[in-house]
Every structure is written in structure tokens, then in C-alpha cells.
N, C-alpha and C positions, 0 to 999 in steps of 0.2 A: 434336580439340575436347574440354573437357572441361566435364561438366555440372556446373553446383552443385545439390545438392541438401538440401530442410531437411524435419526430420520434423516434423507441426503434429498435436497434441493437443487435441482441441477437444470440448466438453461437448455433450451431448443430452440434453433431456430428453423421456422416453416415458412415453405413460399407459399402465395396461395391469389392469381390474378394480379401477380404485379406490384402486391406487399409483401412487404416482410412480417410474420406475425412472430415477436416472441413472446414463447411458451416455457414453464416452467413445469416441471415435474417432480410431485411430490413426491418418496415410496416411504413407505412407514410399513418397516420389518417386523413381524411378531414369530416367535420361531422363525418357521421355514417358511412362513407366508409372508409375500410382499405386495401391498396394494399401492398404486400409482394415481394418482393424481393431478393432472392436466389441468393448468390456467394458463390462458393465452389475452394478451392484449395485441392491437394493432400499432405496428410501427410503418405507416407508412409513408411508400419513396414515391408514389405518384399522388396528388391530392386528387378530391373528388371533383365531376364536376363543376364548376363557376354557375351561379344564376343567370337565367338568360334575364334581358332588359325587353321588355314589349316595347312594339316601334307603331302599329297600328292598329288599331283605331286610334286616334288621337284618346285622352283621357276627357271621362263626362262629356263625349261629343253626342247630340241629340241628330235624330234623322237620320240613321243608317240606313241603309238597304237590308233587305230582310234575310241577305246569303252575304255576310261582310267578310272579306279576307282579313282572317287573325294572324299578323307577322309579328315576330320576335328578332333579335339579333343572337347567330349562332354564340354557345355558351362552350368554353375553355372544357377539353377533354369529354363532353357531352358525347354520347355515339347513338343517342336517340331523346325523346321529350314526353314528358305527360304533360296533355293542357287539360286544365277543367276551366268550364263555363258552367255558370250556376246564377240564378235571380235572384239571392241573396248574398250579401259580400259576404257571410262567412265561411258560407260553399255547402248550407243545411237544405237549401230549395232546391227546385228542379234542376237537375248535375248532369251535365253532359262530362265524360270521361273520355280521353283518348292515350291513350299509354303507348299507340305505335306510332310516334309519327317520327321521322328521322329527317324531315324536311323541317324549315325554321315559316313554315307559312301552311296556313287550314283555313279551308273554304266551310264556314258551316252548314250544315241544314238548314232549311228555310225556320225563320224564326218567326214571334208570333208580334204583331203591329206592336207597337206604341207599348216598349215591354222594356225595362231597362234591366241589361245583361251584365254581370260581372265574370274577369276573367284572369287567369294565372296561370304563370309555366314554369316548372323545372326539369335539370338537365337530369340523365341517366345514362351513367356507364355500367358495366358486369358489375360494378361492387358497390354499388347502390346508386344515392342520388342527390341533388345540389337542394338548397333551399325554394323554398316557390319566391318566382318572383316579386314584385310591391303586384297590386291589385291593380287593373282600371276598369272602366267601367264604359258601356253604351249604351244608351237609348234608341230602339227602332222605331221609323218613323207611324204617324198615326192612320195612315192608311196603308194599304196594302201594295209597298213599296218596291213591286216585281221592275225588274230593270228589262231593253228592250237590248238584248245584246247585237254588238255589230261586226266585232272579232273579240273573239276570248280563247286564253290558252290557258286554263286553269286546273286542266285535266292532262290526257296526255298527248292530244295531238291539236294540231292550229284547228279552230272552226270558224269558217262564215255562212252566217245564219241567216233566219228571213229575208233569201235572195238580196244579199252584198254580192256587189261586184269590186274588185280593186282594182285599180289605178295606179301605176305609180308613173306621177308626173318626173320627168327627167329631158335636160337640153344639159345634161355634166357629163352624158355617158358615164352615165355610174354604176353602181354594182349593187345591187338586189342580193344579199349574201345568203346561202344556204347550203349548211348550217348558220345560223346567224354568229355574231361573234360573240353575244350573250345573251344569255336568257333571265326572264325576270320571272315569270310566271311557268308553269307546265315544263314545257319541252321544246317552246320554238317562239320566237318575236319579231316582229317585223323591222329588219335591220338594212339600211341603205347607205351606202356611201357614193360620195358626190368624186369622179376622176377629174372634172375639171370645174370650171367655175360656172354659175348657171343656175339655173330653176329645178328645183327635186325635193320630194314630198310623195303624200301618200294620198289617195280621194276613194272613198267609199261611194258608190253610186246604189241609185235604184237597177235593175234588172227588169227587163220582160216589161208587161205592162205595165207597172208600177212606173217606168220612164217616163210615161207619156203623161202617167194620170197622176204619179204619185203619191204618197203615200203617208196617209193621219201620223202623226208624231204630238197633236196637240194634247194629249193625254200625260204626255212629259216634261219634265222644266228643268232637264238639267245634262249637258253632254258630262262626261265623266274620260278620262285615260290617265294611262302612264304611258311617259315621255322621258329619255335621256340623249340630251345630242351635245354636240359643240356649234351648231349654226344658233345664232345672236338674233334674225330675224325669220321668225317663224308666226306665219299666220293657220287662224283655224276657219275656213269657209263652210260655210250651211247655205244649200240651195234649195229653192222650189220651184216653179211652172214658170221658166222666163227672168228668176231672181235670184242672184248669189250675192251672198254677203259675206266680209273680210274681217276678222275681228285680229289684231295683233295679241298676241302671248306677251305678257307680262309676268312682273311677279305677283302683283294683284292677284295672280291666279294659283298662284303659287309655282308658277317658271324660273328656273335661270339655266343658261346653261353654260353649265360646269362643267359635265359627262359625271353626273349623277341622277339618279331618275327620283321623278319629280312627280307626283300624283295630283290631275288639275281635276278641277270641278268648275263648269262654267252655266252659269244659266241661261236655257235656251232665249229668253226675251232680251239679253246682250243683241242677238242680232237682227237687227233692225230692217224692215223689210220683207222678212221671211216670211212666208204663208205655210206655216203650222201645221197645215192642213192636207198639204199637198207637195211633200217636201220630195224630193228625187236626188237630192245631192246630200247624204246623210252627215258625213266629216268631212272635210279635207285637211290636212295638215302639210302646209309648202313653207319651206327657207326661198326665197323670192331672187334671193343673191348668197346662194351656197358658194362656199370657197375648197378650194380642191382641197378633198381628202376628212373634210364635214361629215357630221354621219348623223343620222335619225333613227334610234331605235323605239319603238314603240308596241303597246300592248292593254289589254281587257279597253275596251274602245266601248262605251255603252252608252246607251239614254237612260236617265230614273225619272218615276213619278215626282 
């Protein structure tokens, strides 16, 4: 007896995480036996991930700090990120990996001086992942570039460290908001809004004895923060034993404001007069002529070598 036999092709369609996969299946009859065979390609309704774009460190910037915050701009459908950092750009040398971050910014571990780092990110959803982003690149500086922090929120909760005191200067009866209305770093920033027109800012002081006798900062050359407001005259004061000095925010500094936040670096020898040595008035940051409803947010407040 002879069998006839016919091979039938026939379409499936499978869901599987929000594609569509169609499947084909083959069967090829012999007798009474039918073997089946499955090929499946992706037709998919959602795309993957978008590459994110790196926003900071600047590219081939020299003189980082040796703990640099790596920010990215959130990436299309992404629901988490792998970054790699590596001392060779094609990511064969010493690899740092991070595969769980779900946040678009990482504090690194302390790095090593005068060491230039390269770095990369892509997105990840359940069904895989976006391309890595273009490369950049950073140089830490040549000595051992530990920052004196004076408020930092980079973790999960606000800190003031080595006896800070704060201040907030106000004649607007304004509002000290908390929760603030946004956060830039951590979980919390320093957010003030002005009710009426007037003088309103923020001043870090010395504490305890350090008031009287003040306190070496000569070891540093540079105030560091982020800053987002809408007041147009904003100065930054550094005091010491009897002397304060006013330096106005520019864009030289990299200031405007816009109500976008602006990352300043200013060198502590800007201000003129200051004894180095014996400083008791760490920051100040005042709008001089706030106008109703002005606001100053600010955050990671530090000194660098």
C-alpha cells in the first residue's frame, strides 16, 4: 500500500511581551506520523528602546573629580539602562558594568587621579535593548581630587556635612518648599520661592567654633553647584574673619536664568579679599531684588582641589 502524503504550511500568530511573533508551521506526514516544525520571526508593534544621548561630563573634559556624576537624557520606551565605563574606548580595559540602573544619572566610585575614563549607555526593556550610545570620554584630575562637600543630595536623603549651617536669607516672606517642587539629584533640593518682592537666597555658614576661628578651605580652588531659578540678579558671597565678598553669576559661569538648571564652577580666587584660611561664610547664593513668585532651586553645593 502506498501512502500519499502532503506537506501543509500554515501561519500562527503568538503574542509574546507586547509583539506580535509570526510563526509558521511546517508538518510533513509520513504514514501515520506527523512531525511539526516551527519558525517564528518578529513582527513588532512596539519598537525597542531609543539610544539614550550622554549630557554629562562634557566630552574630552580634563580635571574631573574623582566621584563624577554620569547623566544621560531618558531614552524612548527604556524601563532601565546598562552603563559601562572602561580606560580603553573600546570597553577591553578595566570595565566597570552596571546593568540596574533605572535612574538617568550614576555617581561613580572613586576613581583613580590623572586617569582618562571612557563611557557608554543603552536603553533596556523586557525584550531586549537599544544600541549604546556615541562614546565620551574623561580625564580625572592629577591629584587626588576629593571635593569638600557642603550640601549634597546624591543618595537618598538631603546631607549637611562638616558642620554647615543654613541660612535662608528672606525680607519676601517666601516659602521654603517641602517637598520641594523638583528634584534634581537624590530625593530632595533646596527650593525657595519669593511671596513678595525683596532679598531671598540661601548662605551656608560655619558652626560652633569654626564661627569665630574659621575654617582652611586654602586647599581648594574651585566652589562647584547646580542652580535653576527665574531671579536675573543672583550673587555668590564667600566670607572670612570680618570679610565678605560679592561676586555676580554670569553666564561666564555658565548662568542664565531660564528655569533650567545650570551646572557653575567658579574659582575660589574670583573672590577678592577673602582669607582662604579662615573662611566662616562658605556659600551664599541671594537674588538682591527678587520679584514676587521668583524661586531658587539649588543642589550638590561643594568645594574641589
Amino acid at each position: 500500500m502506498v501512502s500519499i502524503c502532503q506537506n501543509v504550511i500554515s501561519p500562527i500568530s503568538l503574542f509574546r511581551g507586547g509583539y506580535m511573533r509570526q510563526c509558521f508551521a511546517l508538518s510533513v506526514f509520513t504514514g501515520c506520523l506527523a512531525l511539526a516544525f516551527i519558525g517564528c520571526g518578529d513582527k513588532g508593534t512596539n519598537p525597542l528602546p531609543g539610544t539614550p544621548t550622554l549630557v554629562t561630563p562634557p566630552d574630552s573634559v580634563t580635571g574631573t573629580i574623582l566621584t563624577p556624576n554620569l547623566i544621560w537624557k531618558k531614552a524612548t520606551n527604556a524601563t532601565s539602562y546598562e552603563l559601562q565605563v572602561a580606560t580603553t574606548g573600546d570597553f577591553t580595559g578595566t570595565l566597570t558594568l552596571d546593568t540596574t540602573l533605572v535612574d538617568t544619572i550614576k555617581t561613580t566610585a572613586k576613581l583613580a587621579n590623572a586617569t582618562r575614563y571612557f563611557w557608554r549607555v543603552k536603553g533596556i526593556d523586557a525584550d531586549g535593548g537599544s544600541a549604546y550610545s556615541l562614546v565620551r570620554s574623561f580625564t580625572t584630575a592629577s591629584v587626588g581630587l576629593d571635593v569638600w562637600k557642603i550640601y549634597s543630595d546624591t543618595a537618598t536623603t538631603a546631607e549637611f556635612i562638616n558642620g554647615v549651617y543654613l541660612s535662608i536669607l528672606d525680607d519676601t516672606t517666601g516659602t521654603f518648599q517641602t517637598p520641594p517642587s523638583e528634584v534634581k539629584f537624590g530625593t530632595n533640593t533646596l527650593d525657595f520661592v519669593a511671596d513678595t518682592n525683596g532679598l531671598a537666597g540661601f548662605v551656608f555658614q560655619a558652626m560652633g567654633a569654626d564661627t569665630a576661628t574659621g575654617v582652611d578651605i586654602s586647599a581648594y580652588t574651585k566652589l562647584h553647584f547646580w542652580i535653576k531659578t527665574t531671579a536675573p540678579n543672583v550673587s555668590v558671597s564667600l566670607g572670612s574673619l570680618g570679610d565678605t565678598a560679592y561676586l555676580p553669576l554670569t553666564s561666564a559661569y555658565g548662568f542664565a536664568a531660564d528655569s533650567a538648571w545650570h551646572e557653575i564652577t567658579i574659582p575660589l580666587a574670583s573672590w577678592t579679599g577673602v582669607d582662604l584660611t579662615k573662611v566662616n561664610r562658605y556659600a551664599g547664593l541671594i537674588a538682591a531684588s527678587a520679584v514676587k513668585g521668583e524661586y531658587i532651586l539649588l543642589d550638590d553645593v561643594w568645594y574641589a582641589r
